[in-house]
N, C-alpha and C positions, 0 to 999 in steps of 0.2 A: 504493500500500500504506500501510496505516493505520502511522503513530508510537505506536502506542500500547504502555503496557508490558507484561510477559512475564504469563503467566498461568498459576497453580500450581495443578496436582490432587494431593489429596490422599484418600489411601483404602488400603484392603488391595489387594495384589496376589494375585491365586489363579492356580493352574493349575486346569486345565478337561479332566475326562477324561470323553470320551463315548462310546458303542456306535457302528458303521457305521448310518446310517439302515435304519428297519425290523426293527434290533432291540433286543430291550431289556437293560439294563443286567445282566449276566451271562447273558445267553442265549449268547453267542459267548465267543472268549477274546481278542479287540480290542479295545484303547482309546484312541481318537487325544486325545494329551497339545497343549495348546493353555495359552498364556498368559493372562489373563482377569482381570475385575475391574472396576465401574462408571467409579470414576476414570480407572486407565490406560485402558479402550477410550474417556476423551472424548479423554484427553492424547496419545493416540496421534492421534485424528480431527486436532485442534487444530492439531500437528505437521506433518501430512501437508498440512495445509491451509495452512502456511506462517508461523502465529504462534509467535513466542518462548514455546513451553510449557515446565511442567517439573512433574515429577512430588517427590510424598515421601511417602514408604511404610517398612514396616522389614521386608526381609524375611529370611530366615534366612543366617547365614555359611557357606553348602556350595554344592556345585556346582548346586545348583536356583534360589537364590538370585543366583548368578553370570548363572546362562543366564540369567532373568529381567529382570534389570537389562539385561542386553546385549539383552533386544526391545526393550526401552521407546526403547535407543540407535541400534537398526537403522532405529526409524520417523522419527528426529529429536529424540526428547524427551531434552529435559534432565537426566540423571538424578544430578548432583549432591548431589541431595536424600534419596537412599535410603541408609537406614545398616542395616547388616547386624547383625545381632544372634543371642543361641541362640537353638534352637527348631528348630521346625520349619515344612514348607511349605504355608502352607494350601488345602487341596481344596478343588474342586465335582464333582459328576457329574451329567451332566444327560444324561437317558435323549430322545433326539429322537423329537415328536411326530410321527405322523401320522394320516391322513383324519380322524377323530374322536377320539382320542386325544390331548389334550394331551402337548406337556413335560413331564418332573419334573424337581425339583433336588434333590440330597440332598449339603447340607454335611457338608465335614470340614476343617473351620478350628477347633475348640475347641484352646487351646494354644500357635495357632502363633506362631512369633516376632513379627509383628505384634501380636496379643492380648496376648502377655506383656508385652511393650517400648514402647509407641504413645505413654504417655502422659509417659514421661519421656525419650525418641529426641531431641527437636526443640530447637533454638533458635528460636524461632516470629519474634521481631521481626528477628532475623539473618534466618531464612527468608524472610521476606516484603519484605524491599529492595527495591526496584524492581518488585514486582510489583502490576499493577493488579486482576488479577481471581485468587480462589481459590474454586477449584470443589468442595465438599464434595458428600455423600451421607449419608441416612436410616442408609446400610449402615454406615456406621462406631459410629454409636454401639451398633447394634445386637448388634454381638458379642461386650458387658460391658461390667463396669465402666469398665477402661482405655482401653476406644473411646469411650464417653459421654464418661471426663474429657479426654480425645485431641480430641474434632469438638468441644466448648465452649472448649477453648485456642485449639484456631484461630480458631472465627469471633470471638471476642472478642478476638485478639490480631489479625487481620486488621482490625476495627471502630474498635480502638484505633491503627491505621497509617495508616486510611483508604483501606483497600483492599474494593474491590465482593467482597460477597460472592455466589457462584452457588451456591446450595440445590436440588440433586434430591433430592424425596421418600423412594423405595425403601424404600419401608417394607417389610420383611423379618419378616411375622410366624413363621417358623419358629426365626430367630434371635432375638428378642427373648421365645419360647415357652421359651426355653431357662436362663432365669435370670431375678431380680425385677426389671428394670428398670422405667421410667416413659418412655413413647414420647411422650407427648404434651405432659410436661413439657420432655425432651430437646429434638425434634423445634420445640417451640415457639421456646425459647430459638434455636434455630438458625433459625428463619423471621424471627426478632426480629434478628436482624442482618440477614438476606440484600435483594440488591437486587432480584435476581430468583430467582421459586421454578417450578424442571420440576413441579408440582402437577396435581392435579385435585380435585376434592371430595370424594373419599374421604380425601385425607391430610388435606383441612383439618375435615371431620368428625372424625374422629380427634384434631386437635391443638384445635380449638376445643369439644369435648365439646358437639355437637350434627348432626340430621340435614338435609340437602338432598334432599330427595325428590321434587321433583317430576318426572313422567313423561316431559318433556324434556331431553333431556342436555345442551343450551345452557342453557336457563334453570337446570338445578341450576349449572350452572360460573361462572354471571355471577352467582347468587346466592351460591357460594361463594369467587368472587373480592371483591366486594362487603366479602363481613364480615369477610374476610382484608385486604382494603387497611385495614378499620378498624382490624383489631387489631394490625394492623405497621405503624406508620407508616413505615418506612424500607422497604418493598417498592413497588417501581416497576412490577412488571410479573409476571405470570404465564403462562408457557407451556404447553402439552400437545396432545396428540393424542387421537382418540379413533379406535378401530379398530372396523370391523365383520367378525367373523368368517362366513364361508361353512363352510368346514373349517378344518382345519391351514396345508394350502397355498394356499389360496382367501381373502386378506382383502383389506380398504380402508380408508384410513389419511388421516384426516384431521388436520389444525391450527387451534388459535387461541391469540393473545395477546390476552390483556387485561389492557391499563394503566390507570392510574389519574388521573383529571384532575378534578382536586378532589374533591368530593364524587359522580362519575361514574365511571362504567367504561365504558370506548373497546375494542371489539373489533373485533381483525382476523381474520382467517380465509385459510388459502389450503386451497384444493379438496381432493378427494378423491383420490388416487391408487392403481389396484385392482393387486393383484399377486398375480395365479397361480402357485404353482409356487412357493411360497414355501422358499426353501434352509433356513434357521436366522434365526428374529427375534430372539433373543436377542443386546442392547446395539444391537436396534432405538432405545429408548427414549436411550441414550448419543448413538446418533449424533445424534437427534435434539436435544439440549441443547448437543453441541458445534458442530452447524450454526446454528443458535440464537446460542449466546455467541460464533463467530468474526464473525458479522454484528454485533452488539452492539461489538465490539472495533473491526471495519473503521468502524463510524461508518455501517453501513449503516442505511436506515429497519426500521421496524419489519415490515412486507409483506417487504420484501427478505430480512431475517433468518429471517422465520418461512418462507417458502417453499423459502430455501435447507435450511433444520434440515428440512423435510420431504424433501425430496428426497434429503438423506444418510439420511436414518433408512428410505426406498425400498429405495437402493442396498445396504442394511446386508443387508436379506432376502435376497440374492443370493450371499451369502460364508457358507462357513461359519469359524465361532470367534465369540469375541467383538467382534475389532478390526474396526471398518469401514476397508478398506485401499484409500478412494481417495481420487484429489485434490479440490483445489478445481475444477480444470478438468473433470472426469470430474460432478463433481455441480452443477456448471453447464448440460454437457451432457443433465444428467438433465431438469433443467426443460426443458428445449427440446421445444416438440411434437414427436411423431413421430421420437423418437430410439433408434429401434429396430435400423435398418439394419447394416450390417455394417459398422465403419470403416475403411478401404481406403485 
């Protein structure tokens, strides 16, 4: 097991209320209440996986707020780091897709203790002691002002400690639809720190104010990794997936990293993996980044890393909620050919 030190998500915490599959958001009078949130579902993977994680979040002082903190502490995660504040407790509702029918998500975080409180909660150079990797998201600065000055504290006061910074995209255009922000200036600045970015060429179209179009979806990604190592000299690596849809429950979910070796980009790739029957992909894309950063952490190579981050991000389609609630060993077993059988 790797020495290496602890590693801090940081992001909103939401609960998660959905319909029974099959129907849709007020068609019944059920809604299963689930804890949720880009960063916790990595901090919780991270956890489960066996690294020194820890979370820091603000979320409100009552009893939702309470129960909250106490998931993050059922899966292992640290939660020293969350301070409770007024407000209130920010929503999602996400209406589950089928056959043809996409997911929706329809926010109700305007307000909540996190929103109000984010950007003045933290002692950031205290926070970040001993910690080697801090995992941010697109999602925080997305939901105002106090998130934008909140995700620019950290990665600059993370930059200034010497700690890796870990940038997933999530670009959230319904929240950032929601007030005048600048996504591509924010988003930039925070790719401008980061060592590595969960990306694809949509976010860096977006941040670099230009298009990758070509008809291949490899060569847009190498072309959009390409002009992103130019313009972040401190980014080492780029991660993502790209998924081919059949239905709802019918996709295949591919990986590649591309790092950067001098003035070249070095791509790795591991296979396709098809899955039928798909349960809930939603913090698909989490598992995937924190399978990804535990191999980064363990000193694993980079094939090793990206295959494992594929394999959690499999396994994630099979649970419903946002947390992918397995082990390291469990998504070990996933790579394994022909790991279907009943385990006995």
């Amino acid at each position: 097991m790797s020495t290496s030190g602890k590693i801090l998500c940081f992001g909103e915490m939401l609960l998660r209320l959905n319909p029974p599959e099959g129907e849709l958001l007020m068609q019944g009078n059920t809604l299963t209440v689930r804890p949720g949130g880009a960063e916790a579902n990595v901090a919780v993977s991270l956890a489960r996986y066996g690294a020194p994680t820890a979370a820091a979040t603000v979320l409100p002082d009552n009893a939702l707020g309470y129960g909250v903190r106490d998931e993050l502490r059922k899966h292992g995660v640290d939660a020293s780091g969350v301070q409770f504040r007024p407000g209130r407790m920010g929503l999602y509702f996400m209406t589950p897709g089928a056959v043809r029918r996409p997911a929706d998500v329809l926010y109700d975080r305007a307000d909540s203790a996190f929103v109000r409180h984010v950007d003045t909660a933290f002692d950031w150079p205290a926070l970040l002691d001993g910690v080697e990797w801090l995992h941010v998201s697109g999602v925080t600065p997305a939901v105002g002002p106090t998130g934008t000055r909140a995700a620019l504290q950290a990665v600059d006061a993370a930059n200034a400690a010497g700690v890796k910074v870990s940038f997933d995209g999530n670009f959230r255009g319904k929240l950032w639809g929601e007030w005048a922000g600048d996504p591509p200036a924010t988003l930039g600045h925070m790719l401008s720190t980061a060592s590595i970015a969960f990306a694809d060429e949509r976010d860096f179209a977006l941040v670099l104010g230009r298009t990758f179009d070509d008809a291949d979806p490899h060569q847009r990604r190498r072309a959009a990794a390409a002009a992103a190592f130019e313009a972040f000299p401190t980014l080492d690596r780029i991660a993502c997936t790209l998924r081919v849809q059949e239905s709802v429950a019918d996709q295949a979910l591919s990986a590649v990293m591309l790092t950067r070796d001098g003035s070249n980009v070095v791509e790795t790739h591991a296979e396709p993996i098809h899955m039928a029957g798909v349960i809930d992909r939603v913090g698909g894309g989490d598992a995937f980044a924190s399978g990804v950063l535990f191999g980064l952490w363990s000193r694993w190579s980079d094939a090793e890393s990206l295959a494992f981050g594929l394999a959690a991000a499999g396994l994630k389609h099979s649970v419903h909620g946002d947390f992918n609630l397995f082990t390291a060993a469990d998504v070990r077993a996933a790579m394994a050919p022909g790991g279907f059988d009943i385990r006995r």
